[in-house]
ZADOKE-829037 format. One line per 5 residues: number of its first residue (from 1); their letters; for each residue x, y, z of C-alpha. Coordinates in Angstrom, 2 decimals, padded with zeros to 5 digits. Example, Ala and Ser with C-alpha at 12.3 -4.5 7.8 and 13.67 -1.06 7.14 Angstrom:
2
1 = AS = 012.30 -004.50 007.80 | 013.67 -001.06 007.14
# end
This chain:
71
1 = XXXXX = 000.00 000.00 000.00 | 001.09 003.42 -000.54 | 001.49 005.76 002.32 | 003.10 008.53 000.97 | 005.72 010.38 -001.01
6 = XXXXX = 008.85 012.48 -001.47 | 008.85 014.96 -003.26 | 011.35 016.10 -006.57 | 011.29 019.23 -008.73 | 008.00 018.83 -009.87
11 = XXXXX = 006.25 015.67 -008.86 | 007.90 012.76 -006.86 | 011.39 011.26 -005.52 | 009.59 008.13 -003.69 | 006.70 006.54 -003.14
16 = XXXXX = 006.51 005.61 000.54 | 005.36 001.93 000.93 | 003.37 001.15 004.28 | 001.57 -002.18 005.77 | -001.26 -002.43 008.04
21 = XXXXX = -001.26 -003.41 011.40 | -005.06 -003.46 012.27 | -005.92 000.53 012.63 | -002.37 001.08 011.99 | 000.04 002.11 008.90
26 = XXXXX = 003.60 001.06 009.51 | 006.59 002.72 007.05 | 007.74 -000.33 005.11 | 010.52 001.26 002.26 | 011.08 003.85 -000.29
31 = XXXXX = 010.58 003.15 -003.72 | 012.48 004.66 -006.66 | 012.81 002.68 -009.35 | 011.19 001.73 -012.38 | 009.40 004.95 -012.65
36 = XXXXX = 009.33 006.80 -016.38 | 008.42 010.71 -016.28 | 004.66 009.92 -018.00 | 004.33 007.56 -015.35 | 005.35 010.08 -012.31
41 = XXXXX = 003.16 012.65 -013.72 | 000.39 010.55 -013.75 | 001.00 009.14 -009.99 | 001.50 012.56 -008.67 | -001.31 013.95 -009.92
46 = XXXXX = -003.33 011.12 -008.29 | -001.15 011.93 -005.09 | -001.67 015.64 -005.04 | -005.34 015.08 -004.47 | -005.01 013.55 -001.34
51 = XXXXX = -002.49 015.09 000.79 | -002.60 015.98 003.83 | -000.58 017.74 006.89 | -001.16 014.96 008.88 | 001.08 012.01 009.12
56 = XXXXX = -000.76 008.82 009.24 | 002.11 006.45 009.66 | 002.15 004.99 013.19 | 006.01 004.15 013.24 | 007.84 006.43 010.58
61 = XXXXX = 011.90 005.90 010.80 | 013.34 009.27 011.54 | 015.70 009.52 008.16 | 017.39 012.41 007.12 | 016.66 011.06 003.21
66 = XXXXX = 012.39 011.19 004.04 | 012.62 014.16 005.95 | 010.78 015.52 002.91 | 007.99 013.28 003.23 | 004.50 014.26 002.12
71 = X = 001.38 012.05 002.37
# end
């Protein structure tokens, strides 16, 4: 499941993977790869419509690389 992002010039570094534990979203990995521009235009879009200021990870790792993190 998808959790969140980081963000790049102008859409997205990483997509933040999560899993659920009952009520709970838990911060799984980053991932990069495999992405073509179309694609991460299309995601972030899609994204964009749903943040929100509020983190809804229950256990985020405190990384200096998703410091950025939107969700």
């Amino acid at each position: 499941m998808i959790g969140g992002y980081t963000r790049w010039l102008r859409n997205f570094d990483a997509l933040l993977a999560v899993r659920c534990e009952g009520r709970k979203l838990i911060y799984v990995a980053s991932l990069r790869n495999g992405f073509v521009p179309q694609v991460r235009d299309r995601v972030f879009t899609r994204l964009n419509a749903h943040e929100s200021d509020r983190c809804p990870f229950a256990i985020y790792p405190n990384r200096k690389r998703d410091a950025g993190a939107r969700v």
